[in-house]
C-alpha positions as CSV (number, residue, x, y, z in Angstrom):
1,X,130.5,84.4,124.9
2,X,127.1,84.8,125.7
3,X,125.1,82.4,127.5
4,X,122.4,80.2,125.2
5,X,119.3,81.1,127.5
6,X,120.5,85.0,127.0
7,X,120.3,84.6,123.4
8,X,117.0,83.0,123.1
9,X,115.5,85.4,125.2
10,X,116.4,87.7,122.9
11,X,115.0,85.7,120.3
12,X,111.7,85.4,121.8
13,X,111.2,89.2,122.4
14,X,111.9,89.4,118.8
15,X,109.4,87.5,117.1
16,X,105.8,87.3,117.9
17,X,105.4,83.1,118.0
18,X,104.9,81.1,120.8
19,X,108.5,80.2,122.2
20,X,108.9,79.3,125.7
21,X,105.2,79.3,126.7
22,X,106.1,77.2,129.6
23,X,104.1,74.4,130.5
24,X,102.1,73.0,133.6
25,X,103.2,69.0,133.6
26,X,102.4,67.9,130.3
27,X,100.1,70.8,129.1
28,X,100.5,74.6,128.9
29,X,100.2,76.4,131.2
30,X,96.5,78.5,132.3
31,X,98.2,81.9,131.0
32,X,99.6,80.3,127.6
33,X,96.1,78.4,126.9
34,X,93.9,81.6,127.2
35,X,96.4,83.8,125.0
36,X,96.0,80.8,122.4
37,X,92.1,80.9,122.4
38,X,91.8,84.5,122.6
39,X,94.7,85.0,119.4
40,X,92.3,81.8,117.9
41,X,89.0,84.1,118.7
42,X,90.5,87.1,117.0
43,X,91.4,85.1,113.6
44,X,88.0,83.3,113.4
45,X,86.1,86.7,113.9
46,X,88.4,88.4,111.2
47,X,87.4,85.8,108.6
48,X,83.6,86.0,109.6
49,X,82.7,89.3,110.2
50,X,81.6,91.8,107.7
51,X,82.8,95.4,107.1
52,X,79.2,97.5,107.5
53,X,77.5,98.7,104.4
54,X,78.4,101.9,104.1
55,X,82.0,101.6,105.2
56,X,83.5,102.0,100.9
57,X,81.2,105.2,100.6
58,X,82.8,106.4,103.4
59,X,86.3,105.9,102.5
60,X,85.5,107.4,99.0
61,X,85.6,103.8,97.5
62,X,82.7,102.5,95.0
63,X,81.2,99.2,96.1
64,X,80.6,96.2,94.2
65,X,80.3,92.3,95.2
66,X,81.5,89.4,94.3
67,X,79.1,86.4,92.9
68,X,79.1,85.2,96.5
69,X,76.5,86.7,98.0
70,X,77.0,86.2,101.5
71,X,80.1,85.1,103.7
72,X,79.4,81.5,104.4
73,X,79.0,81.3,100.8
74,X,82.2,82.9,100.2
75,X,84.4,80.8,102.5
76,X,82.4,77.7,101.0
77,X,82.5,78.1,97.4
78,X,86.2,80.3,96.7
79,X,85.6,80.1,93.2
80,X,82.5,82.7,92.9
81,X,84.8,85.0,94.8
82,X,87.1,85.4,91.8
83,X,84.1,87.2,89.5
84,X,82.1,89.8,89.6
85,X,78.6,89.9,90.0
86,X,76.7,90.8,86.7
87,X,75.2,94.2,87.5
88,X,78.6,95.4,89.1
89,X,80.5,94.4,86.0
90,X,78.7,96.4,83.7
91,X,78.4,99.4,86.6
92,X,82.3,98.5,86.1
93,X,82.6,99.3,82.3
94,X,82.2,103.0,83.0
95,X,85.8,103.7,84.6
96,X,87.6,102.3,81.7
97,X,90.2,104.6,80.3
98,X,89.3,106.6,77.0
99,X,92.0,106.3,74.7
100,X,95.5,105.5,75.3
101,X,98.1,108.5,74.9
102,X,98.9,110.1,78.0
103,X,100.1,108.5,81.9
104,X,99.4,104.9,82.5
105,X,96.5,104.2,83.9
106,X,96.3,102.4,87.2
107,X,93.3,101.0,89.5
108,X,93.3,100.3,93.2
109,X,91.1,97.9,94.4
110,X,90.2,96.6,98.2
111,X,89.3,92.9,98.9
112,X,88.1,92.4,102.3
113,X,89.6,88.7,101.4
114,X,90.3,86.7,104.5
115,X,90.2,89.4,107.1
116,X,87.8,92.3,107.5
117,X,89.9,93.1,110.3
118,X,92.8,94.1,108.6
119,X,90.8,96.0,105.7
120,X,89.0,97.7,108.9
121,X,92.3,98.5,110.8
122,X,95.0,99.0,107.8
123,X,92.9,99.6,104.4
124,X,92.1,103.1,104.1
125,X,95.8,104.5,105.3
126,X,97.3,102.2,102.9
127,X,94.9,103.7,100.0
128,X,95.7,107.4,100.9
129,X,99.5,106.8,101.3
130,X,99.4,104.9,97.9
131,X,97.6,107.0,95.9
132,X,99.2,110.5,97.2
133,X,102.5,108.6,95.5
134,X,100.9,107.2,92.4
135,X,99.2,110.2,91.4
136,X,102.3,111.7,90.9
137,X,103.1,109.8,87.5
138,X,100.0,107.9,86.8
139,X,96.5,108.3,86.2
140,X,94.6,106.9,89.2
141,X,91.1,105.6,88.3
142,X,88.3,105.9,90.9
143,X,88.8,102.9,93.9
144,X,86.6,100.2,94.5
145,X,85.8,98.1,97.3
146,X,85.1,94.7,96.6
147,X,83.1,92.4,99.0
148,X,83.6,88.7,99.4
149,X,86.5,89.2,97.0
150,X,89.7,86.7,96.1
151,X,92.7,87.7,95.0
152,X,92.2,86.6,91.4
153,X,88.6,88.8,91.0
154,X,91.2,91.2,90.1
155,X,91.6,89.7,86.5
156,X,87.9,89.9,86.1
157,X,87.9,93.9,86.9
158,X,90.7,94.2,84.6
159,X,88.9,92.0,81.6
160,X,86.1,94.8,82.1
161,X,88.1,98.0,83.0
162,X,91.5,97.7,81.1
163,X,93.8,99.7,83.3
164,X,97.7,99.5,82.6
165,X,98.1,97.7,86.3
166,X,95.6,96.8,89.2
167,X,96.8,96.6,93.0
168,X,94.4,94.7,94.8
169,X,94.8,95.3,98.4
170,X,93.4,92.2,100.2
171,X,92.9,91.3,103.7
172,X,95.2,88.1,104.5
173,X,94.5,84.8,105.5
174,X,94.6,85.5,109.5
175,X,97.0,83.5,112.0
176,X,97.4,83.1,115.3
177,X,101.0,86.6,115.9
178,X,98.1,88.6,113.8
179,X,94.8,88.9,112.3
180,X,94.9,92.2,111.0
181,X,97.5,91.6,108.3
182,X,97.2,93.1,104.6
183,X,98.5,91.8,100.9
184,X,98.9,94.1,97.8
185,X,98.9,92.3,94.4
186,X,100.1,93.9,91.5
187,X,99.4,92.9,88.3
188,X,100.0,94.2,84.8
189,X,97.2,94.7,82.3
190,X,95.4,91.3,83.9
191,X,92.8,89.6,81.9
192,X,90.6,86.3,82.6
193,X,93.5,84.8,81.2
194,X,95.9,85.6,83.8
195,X,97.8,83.4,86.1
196,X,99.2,82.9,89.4
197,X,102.6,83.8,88.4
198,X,101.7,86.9,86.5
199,X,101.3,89.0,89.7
200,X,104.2,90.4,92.5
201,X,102.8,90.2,96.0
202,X,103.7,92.4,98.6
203,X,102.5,91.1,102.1
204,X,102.5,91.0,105.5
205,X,101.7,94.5,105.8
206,X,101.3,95.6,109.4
207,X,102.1,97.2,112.3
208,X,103.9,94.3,113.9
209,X,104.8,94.0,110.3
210,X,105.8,96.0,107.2
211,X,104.1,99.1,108.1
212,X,101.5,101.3,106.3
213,X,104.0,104.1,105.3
214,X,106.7,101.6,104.1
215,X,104.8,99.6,102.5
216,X,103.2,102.7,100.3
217,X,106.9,103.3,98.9
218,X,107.1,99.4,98.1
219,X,103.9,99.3,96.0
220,X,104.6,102.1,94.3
221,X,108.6,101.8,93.5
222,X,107.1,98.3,92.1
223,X,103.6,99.8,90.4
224,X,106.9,102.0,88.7
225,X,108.5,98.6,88.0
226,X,105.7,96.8,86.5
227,X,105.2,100.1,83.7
228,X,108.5,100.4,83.1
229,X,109.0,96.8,82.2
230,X,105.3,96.0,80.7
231,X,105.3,93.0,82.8
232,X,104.7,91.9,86.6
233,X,105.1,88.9,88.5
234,X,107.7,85.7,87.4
235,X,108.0,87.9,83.6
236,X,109.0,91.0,85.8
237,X,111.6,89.2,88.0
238,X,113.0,87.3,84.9
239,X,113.6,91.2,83.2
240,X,114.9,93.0,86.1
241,X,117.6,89.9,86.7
242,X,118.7,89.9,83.3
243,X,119.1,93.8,83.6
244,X,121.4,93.1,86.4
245,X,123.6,90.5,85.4
């Protein structure tokens, strides 16, 4: 049998958190306390900073905002980061589907949410990986980047747009093993009506993580899911386990 300390090496080389920092009498030790305020650093600057204005254009992505207009007011006020401003919503209107026969219709979005970062380092290989699988069984509307976003603005865009399902890829709430991690949420036919329940989250979508390639087949095997069962989040679960049983 193995020795404990063995093991728990092994442990700690296996997980990013703080195990076995040391410690320098009763504090940590000079090496452990800069790592923490440089990790603390990183996941204050991913929540602050702002991705540059023409970074959706670039990426192929149409812009609009949120109703908070800048960051502080964002992180101040969550709730106006859950609609759309007015003249974006009715630039919006344009990309809804005509008519109904034909593949479902499906609309990726990108919130830079909690972390620019990750939306900086992760976003647009997610987007291309995605949509080279959805496109082969759905109709992919045009992308949009939203600034200052929350996760539920993505009921807004779908009370304006009125796709089939909406993945909204998000940056997450940073901590201190990352601050570049990712969410997708996936929600079927989402209205202002919509709650918390209603959607399937994917997260934790990362190099250190679930990475960009892997992730892609996740969110589209459930995007798949979510058409095939008219229904997404607790509603979804609830079908596929009585399928199963």
């Amino acid at each position: 049998m193995k020795a404990p300390t063995d093991d728990f090496h092994k442990m700690a080389l296996a997980t990013p958190a703080r195990l076995a920092v040391g410690r320098a009498g009763v504090r940590y030790t000079t090496r452990a306390m800069l790592a923490f305020r440089a990790d603390h650093a990183r996941a204050v600057d991913a929540v602050r900073i702002e991705l540059p204005a023409e970074w959706a254009r670039r990426h192929g992505m149409i812009e609009v905002h949120s109703q908070a207009e800048s960051r502080e007011t964002y992180l101040l006020c969550p709730e106006l980061g859950r609609r759309l401003a007015a003249a974006d919503a009715a630039r919006l209107k344009r990309l809804r589907p005509a008519g109904k026969a034909g593949m479902p219709a499906v609309m990726l979005c990108v919130g830079d949410g909690l972390s620019c970062a990750a939306v900086r380092a992760h976003g647009p290989a997610l987007m291309r990986a995605l949509t080279g699988r959805l496109r082969r069984s759905c109709r992919v509307l045009p992308p949009v980047f939203v600034r200052n976003a929350r996760v539920r603005i993505q009921d807004h865009i779908g009370e304006i747009v009125r796709p089939d399902v909406i993945v909204m890829i998000i940056g997450e709430r940073p901590g201190l093993a990352t601050a570049e991690s990712l969410s997708a949420y996936v929600i079927w036919r989402p209205r202002l009506s919509s709650m918390e329940p209603d959607r399937t989250v994917i997260s934790n979508i990362h190099p250190g993580g679930l990475r960009i390639a892997q992730a892609a087949v996740k969110i589209a095997e459930l995007v798949g899911d979510v058409i095939a069962h008219h229904a997404s989040g607790a509603a979804l679960a609830g079908r596929m386990a009585s399928q199963g049983a």
